[in-house]
TIKOLLO-522787 format. One record per residue: residue number from 0; residue in three letters; y, x, z of N, C-alpha, C in turn. Coordinates in steps of 0.1 Angstrom, whole numbers, plus 5000, padded with zeros to 4 digits. Example, Ala and Ser with C-alpha at 12.3 -4.5 7.8 and 13.67 -1.06 7.14 Angstrom:
REM TIKOLLO-522787
> 0, ALA, 4943, 5132, 5078, 4955, 5123, 5078, 4967, 5132, 5078
> 1, SER, 4978, 5128, 5071, 4989, 5137, 5071, 5000, 5129, 5079
//
This chain:
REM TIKOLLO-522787
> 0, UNK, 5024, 4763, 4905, 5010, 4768, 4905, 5003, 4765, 4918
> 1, UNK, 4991, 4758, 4919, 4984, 4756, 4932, 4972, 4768, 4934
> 2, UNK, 4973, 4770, 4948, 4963, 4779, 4950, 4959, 4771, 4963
> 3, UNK, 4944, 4772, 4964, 4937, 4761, 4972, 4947, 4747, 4979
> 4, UNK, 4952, 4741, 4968, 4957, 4730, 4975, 4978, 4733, 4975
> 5, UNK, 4979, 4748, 4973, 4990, 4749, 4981, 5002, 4756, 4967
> 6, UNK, 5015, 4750, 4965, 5019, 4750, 4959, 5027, 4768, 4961
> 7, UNK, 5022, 4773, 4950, 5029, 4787, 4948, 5038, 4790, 4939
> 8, UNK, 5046, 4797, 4946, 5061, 4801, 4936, 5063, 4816, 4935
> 9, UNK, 5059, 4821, 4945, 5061, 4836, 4943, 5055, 4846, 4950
> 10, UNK, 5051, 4858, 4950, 5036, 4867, 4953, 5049, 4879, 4959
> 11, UNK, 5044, 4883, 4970, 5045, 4896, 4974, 5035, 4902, 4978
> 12, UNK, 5034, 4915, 4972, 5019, 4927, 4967, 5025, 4938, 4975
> 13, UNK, 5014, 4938, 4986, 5018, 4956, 4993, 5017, 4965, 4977
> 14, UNK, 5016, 4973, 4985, 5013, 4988, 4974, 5002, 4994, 4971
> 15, UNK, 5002, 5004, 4982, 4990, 5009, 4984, 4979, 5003, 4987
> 16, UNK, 4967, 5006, 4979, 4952, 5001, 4981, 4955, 4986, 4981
> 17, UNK, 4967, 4979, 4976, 4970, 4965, 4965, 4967, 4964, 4953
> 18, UNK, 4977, 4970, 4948, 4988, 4972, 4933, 4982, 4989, 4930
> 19, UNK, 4976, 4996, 4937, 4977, 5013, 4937, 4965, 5020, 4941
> 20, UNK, 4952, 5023, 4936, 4943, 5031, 4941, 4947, 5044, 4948
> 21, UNK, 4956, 5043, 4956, 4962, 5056, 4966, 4958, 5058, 4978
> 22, UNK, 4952, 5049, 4987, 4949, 5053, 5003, 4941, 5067, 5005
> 23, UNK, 4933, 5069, 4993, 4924, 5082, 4998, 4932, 5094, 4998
> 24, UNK, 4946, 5092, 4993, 4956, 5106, 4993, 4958, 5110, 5010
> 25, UNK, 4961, 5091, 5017, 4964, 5097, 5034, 4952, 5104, 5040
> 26, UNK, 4943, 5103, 5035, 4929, 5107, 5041, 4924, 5123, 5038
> 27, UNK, 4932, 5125, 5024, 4924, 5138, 5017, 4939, 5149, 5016
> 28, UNK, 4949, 5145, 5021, 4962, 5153, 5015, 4958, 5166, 5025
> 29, UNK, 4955, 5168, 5038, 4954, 5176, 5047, 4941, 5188, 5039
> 30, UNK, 4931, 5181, 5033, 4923, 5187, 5030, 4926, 5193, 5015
> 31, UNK, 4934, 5183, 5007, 4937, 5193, 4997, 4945, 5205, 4998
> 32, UNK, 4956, 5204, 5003, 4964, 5220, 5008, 4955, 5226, 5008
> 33, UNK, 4946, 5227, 5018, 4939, 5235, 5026, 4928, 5241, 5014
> 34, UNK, 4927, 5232, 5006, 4913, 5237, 4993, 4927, 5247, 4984
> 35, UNK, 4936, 5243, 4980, 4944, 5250, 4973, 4952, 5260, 4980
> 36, UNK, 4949, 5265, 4993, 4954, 5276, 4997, 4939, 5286, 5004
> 37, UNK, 4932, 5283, 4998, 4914, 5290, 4997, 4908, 5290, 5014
> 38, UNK, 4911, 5278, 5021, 4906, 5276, 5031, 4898, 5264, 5031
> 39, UNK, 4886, 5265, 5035, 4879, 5257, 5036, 4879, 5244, 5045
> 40, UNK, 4886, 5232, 5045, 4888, 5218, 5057, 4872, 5222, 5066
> 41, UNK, 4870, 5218, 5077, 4862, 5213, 5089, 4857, 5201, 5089
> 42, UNK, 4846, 5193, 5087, 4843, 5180, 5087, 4851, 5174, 5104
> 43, UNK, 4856, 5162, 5095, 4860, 5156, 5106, 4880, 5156, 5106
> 44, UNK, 4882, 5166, 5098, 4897, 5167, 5094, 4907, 5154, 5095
> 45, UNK, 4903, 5147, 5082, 4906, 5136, 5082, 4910, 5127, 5091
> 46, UNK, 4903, 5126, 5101, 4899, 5117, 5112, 4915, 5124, 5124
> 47, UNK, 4910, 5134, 5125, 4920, 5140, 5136, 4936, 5142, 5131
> 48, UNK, 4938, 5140, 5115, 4952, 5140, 5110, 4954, 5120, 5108
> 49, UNK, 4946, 5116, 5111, 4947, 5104, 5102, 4963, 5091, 5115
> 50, UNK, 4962, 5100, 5130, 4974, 5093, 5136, 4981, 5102, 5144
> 51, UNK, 4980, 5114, 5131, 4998, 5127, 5134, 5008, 5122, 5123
> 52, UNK, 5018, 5123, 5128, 5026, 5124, 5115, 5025, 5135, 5103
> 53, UNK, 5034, 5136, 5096, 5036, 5149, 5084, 5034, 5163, 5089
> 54, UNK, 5049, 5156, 5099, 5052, 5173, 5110, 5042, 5175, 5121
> 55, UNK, 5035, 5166, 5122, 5028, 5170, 5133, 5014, 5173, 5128
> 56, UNK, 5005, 5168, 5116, 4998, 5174, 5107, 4999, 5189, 5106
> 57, UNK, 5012, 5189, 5102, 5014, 5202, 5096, 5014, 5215, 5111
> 58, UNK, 5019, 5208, 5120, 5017, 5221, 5132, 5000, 5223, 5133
> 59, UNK, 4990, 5211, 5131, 4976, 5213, 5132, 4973, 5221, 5124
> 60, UNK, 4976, 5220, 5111, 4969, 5230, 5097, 4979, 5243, 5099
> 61, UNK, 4990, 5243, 5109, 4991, 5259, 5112, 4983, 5266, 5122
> 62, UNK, 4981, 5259, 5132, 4976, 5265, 5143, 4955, 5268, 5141
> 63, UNK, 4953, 5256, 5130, 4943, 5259, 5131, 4934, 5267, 5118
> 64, UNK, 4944, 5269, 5105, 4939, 5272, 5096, 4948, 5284, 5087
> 65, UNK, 4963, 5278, 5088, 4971, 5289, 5082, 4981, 5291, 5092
> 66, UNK, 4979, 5310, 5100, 4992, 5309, 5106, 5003, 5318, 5102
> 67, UNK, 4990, 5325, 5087, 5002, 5326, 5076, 5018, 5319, 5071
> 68, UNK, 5015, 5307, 5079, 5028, 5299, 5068, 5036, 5291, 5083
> 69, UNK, 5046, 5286, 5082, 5050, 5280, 5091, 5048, 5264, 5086
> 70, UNK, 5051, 5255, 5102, 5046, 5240, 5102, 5056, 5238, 5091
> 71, UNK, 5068, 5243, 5089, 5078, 5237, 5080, 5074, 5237, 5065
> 72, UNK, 5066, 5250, 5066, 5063, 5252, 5050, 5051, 5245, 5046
> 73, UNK, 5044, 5246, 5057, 5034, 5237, 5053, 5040, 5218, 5049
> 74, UNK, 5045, 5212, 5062, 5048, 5202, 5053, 5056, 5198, 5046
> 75, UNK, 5065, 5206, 5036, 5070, 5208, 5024, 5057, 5205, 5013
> 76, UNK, 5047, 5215, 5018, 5041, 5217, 5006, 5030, 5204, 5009
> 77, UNK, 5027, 5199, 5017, 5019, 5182, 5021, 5029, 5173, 5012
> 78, UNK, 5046, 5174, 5011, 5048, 5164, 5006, 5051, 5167, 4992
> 79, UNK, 5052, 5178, 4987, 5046, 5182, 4971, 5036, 5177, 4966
> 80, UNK, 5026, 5179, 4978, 5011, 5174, 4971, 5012, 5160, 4970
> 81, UNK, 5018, 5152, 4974, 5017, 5140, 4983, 5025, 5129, 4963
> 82, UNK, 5039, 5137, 4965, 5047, 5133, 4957, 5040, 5134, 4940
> 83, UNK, 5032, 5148, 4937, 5026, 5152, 4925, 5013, 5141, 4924
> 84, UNK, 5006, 5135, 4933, 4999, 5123, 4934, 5003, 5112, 4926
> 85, UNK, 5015, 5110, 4934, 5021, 5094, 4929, 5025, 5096, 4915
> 86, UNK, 5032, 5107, 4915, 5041, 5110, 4899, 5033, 5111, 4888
> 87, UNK, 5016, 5114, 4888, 5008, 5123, 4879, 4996, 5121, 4879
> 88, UNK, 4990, 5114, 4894, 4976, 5112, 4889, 4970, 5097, 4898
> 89, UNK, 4981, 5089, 4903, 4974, 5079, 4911, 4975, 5069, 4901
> 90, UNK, 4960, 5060, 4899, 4957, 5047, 4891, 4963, 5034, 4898
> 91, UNK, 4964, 5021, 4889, 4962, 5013, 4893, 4946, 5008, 4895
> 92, UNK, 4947, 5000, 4909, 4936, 4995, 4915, 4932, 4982, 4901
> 93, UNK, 4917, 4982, 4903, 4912, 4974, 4891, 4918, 4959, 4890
> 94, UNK, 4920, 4952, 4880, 4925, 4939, 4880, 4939, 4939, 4884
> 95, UNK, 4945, 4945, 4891, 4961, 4943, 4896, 4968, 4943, 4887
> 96, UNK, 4971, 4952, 4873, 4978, 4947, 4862, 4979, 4936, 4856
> 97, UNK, 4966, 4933, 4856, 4961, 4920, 4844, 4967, 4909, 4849
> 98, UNK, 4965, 4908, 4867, 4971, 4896, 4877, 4984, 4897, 4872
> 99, UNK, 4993, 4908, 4876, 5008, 4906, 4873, 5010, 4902, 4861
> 100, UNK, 5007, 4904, 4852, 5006, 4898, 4837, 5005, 4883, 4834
> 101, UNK, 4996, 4880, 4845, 4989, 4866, 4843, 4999, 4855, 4851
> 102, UNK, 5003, 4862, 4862, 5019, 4858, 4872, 5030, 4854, 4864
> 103, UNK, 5033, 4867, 4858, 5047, 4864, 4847, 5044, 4855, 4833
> 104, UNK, 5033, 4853, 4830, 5035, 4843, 4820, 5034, 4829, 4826
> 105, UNK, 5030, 4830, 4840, 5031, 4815, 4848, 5045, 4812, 4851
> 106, UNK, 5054, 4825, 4851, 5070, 4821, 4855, 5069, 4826, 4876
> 107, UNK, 5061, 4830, 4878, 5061, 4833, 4895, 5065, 4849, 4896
> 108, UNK, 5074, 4842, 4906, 5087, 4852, 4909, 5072, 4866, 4920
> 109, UNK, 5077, 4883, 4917, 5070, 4889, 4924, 5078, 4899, 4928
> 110, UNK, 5073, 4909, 4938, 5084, 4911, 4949, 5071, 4925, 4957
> 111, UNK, 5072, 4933, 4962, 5061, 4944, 4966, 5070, 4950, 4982
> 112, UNK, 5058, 4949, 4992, 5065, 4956, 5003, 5057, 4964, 5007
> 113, UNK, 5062, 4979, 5013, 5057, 4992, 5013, 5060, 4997, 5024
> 114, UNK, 5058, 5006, 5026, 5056, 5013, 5038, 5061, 5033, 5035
> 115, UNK, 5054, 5031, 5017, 5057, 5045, 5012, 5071, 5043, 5007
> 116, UNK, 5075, 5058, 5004, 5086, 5065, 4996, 5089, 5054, 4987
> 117, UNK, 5097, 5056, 4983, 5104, 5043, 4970, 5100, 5052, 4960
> 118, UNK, 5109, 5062, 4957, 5105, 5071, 4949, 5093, 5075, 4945
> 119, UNK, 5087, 5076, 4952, 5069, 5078, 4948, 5061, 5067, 4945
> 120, UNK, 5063, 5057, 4947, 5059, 5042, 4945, 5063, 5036, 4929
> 121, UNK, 5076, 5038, 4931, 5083, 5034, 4916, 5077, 5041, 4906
> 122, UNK, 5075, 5056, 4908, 5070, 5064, 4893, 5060, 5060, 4894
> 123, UNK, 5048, 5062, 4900, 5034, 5054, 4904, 5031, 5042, 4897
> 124, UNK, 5042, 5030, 4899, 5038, 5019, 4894, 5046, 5017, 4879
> 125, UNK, 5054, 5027, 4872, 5059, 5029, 4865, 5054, 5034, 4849
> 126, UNK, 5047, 5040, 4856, 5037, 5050, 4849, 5025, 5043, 4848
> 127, UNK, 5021, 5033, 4852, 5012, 5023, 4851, 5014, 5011, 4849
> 128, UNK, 5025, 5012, 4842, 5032, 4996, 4834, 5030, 4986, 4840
> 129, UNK, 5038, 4985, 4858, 5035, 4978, 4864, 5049, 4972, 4871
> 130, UNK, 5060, 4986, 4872, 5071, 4980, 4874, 5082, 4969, 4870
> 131, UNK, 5076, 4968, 4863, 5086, 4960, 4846, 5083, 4944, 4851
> 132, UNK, 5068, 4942, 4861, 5071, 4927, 4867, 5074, 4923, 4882
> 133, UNK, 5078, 4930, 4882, 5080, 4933, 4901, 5101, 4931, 4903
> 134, UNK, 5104, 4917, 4908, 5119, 4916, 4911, 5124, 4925, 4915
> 135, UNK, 5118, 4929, 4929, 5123, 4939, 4939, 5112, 4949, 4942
> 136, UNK, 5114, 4957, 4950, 5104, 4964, 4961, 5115, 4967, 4971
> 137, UNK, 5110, 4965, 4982, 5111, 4964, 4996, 5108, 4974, 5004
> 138, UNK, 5113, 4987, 5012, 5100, 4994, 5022, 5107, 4991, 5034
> 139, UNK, 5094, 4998, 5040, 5098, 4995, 5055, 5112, 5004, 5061
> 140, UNK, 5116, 5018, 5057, 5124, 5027, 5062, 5136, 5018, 5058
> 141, UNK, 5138, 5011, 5044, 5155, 5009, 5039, 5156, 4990, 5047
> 142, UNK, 5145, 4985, 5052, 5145, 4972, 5060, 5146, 4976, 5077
> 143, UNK, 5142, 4987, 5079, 5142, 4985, 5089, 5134, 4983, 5102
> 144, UNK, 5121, 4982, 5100, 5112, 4979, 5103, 5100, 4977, 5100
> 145, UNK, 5086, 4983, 5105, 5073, 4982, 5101, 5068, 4965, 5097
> 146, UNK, 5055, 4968, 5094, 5050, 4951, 5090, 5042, 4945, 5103
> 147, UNK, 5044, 4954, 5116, 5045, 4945, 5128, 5054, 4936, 5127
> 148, UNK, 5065, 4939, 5118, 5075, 4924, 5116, 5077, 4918, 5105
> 149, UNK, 5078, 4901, 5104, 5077, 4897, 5090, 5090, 4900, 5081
> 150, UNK, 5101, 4908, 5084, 5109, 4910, 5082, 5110, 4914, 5072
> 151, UNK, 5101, 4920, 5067, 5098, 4927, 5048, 5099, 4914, 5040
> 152, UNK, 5089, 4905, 5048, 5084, 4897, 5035, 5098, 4887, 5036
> 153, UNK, 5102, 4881, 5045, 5114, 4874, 5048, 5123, 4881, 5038
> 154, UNK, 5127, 4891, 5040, 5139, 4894, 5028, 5135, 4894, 5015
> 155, UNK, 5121, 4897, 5012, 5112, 4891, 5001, 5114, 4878, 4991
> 156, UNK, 5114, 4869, 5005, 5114, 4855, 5001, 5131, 4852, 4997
> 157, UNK, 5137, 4858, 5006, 5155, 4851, 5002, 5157, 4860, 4984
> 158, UNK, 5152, 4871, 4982, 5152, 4878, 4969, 5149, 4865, 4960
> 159, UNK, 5136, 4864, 4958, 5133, 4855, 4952, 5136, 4843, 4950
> 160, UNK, 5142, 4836, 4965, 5142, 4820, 4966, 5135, 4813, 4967
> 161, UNK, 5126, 4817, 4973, 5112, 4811, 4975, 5110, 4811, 4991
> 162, UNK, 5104, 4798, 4993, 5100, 4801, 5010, 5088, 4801, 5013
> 163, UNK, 5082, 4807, 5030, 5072, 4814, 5029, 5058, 4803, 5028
> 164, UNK, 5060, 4793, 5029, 5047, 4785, 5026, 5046, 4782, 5014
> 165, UNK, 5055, 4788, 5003, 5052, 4786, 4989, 5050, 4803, 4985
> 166, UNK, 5048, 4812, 4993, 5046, 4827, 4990, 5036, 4833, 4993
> 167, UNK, 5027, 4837, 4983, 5013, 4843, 4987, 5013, 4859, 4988
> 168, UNK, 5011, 4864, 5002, 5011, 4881, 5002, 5000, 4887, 5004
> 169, UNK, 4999, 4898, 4991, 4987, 4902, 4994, 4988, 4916, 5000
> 170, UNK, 4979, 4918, 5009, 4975, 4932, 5022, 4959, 4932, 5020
> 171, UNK, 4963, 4945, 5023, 4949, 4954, 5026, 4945, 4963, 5041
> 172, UNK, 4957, 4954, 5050, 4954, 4963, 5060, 4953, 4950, 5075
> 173, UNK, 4951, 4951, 5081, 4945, 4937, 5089, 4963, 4938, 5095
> 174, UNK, 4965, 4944, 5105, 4978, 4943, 5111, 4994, 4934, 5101
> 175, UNK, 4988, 4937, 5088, 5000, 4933, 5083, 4997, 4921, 5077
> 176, UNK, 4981, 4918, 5074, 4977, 4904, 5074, 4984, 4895, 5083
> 177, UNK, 4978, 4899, 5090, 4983, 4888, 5107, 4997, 4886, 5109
> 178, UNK, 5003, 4896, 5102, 5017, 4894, 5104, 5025, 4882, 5097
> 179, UNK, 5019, 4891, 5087, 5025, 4878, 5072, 5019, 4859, 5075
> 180, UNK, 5009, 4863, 5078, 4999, 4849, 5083, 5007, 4843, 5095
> 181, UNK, 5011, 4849, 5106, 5016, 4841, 5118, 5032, 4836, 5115
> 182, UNK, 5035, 4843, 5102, 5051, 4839, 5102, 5051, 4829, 5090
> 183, UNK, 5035, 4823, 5088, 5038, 4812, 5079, 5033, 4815, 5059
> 184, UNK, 5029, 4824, 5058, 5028, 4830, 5045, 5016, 4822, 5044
> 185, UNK, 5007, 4820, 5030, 4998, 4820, 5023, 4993, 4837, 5022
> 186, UNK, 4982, 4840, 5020, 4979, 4852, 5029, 4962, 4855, 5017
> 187, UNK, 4962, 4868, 5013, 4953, 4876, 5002, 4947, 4885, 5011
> 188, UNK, 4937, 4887, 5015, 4933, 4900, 5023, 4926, 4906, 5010
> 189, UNK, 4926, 4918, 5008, 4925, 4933, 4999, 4911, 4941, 5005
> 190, UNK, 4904, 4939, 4997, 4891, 4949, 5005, 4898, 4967, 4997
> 191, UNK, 4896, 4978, 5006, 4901, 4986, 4998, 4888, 5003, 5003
> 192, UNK, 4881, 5004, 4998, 4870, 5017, 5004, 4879, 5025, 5012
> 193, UNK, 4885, 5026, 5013, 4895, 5038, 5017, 4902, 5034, 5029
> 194, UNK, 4906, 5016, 5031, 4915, 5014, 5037, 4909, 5008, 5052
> 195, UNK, 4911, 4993, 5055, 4913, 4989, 5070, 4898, 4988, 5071
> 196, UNK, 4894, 4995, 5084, 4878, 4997, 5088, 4875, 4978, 5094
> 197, UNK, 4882, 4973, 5097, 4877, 4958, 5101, 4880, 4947, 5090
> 198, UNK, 4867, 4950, 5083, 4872, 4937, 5072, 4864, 4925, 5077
> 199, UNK, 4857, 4923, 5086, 4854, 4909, 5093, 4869, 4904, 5099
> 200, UNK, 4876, 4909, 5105, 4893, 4904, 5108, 4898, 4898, 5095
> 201, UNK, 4894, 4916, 5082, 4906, 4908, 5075, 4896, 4892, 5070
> 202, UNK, 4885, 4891, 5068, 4882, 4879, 5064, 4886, 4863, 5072
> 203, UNK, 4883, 4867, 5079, 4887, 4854, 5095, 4903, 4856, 5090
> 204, UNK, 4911, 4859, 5091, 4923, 4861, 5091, 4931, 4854, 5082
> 205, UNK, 4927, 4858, 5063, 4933, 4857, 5053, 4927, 4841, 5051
> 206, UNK, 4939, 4838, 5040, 4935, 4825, 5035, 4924, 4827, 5023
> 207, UNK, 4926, 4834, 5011, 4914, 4842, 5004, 4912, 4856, 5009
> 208, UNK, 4899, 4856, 5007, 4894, 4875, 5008, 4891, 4880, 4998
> 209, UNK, 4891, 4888, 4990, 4886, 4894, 4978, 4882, 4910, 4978
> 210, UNK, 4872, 4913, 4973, 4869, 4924, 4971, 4874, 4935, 4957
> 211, UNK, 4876, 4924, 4951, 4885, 4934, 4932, 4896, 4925, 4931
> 212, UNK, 4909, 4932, 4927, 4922, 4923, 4924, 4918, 4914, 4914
> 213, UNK, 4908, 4916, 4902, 4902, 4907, 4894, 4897, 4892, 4896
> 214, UNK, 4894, 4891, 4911, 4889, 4884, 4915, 4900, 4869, 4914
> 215, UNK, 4910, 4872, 4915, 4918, 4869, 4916, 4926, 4859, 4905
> 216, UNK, 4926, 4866, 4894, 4928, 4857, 4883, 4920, 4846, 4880
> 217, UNK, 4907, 4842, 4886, 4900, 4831, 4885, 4904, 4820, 4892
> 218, UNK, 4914, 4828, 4902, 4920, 4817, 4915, 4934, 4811, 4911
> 219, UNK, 4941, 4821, 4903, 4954, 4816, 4898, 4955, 4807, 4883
//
């Protein structure tokens, strides 16, 4: 299959805000607890949880909102909420099905690298009749490393049998763009409302830019 010029054999699809209408969960999880334990969030919430971790969230929403509960129980109950997301109410992003659909009847090997829970990813994309075309899934905790390294998509590529200038990855976050792009990849940048605030990078950066997964099937 050619995509501008370039022979393609096999797609690797982040997850989140790819393949998954999910990013607004990292943005809103702090605030939903907090609605479901009759506290009102603080404008601006989001912003100040958005580079703590779980446990370190969770000491904020104790100290600042519940000191009814301990940081532990609190993020227990963050990743309840977190987990009941994926399992029960998160969509596929528009056009992403119909692409993988349109992939597998081409014969192009597909392959997904994450960053989230396996577990919560799989039911997610399972539940939205999505896993059934996906070789592998890949995260970053069972590799070993974030997508500052191309390390994901590389074990990607040996799965498949495919090498990376015949592998198109698609991202929605600039840093992982660049990544996949400097180690040789054919390269999808993902507009996603929720996700990477510089999409003039991701534009400059990727080989296509798209704003709907849809867009996409015109290309393949």
């Amino acid at each position: 299959m050619k995509l501008l010029g370039k022979e393609i054999r096999g797609v690797i699809f982040d997850i989140d805000g790819v393949l998954l209408d999910s990013m607004k969960i990292w943005t809103d999880l702090g605030a939903r607890y907090l609605i479901k334990h009759g506290k009102e969030p603080q404008p601006g919430l989001a912003e100040i949880l958005f580079s703590m971790s779980m446990e370190q969230g969770a000491q904020y929403l104790q100290e600042n909102y519940l000191q009814e509960q301990t940081p532990a129980e609190i993020a227990e109950g963050l990743k309840a909420l977190l987990k009941d997301f994926y399992f029960e109410e998160v969509q596929a992003k528009n056009g992403a099905l119909e692409l993988m659909q349109k992939l597998h009847q081409q014969g192009i090997h597909m392959s997904a690298a994450t960053s989230s829970p396996r577990a919560h990813v799989e039911a997610a994309l399972a539940r939205n009749h999505m896993l059934e075309y996906l070789d592998r899934i890949l995260t970053s905790e069972e590799v070993g490393s974030s997508k500052h390294s191309p390390e994901i998509y590389h074990q990607a590529v040996q799965l498949m049998n495919t090498r990376p200038e015949e592998t198109c990855v698609f991202e929605d976050s600039l840093y992982a763009l660049a990544t996949a792009k400097a180690a040789g990849y054919f390269t999808v940048g993902v507009f996603d409302k929720d996700g990477e605030p510089d999409q003039n990078g991701m534009k400059q950066t990727a080989d296509i830019y798209i704003k709907d997964m849809s867009e996409m099937q015109k290309k393949f």
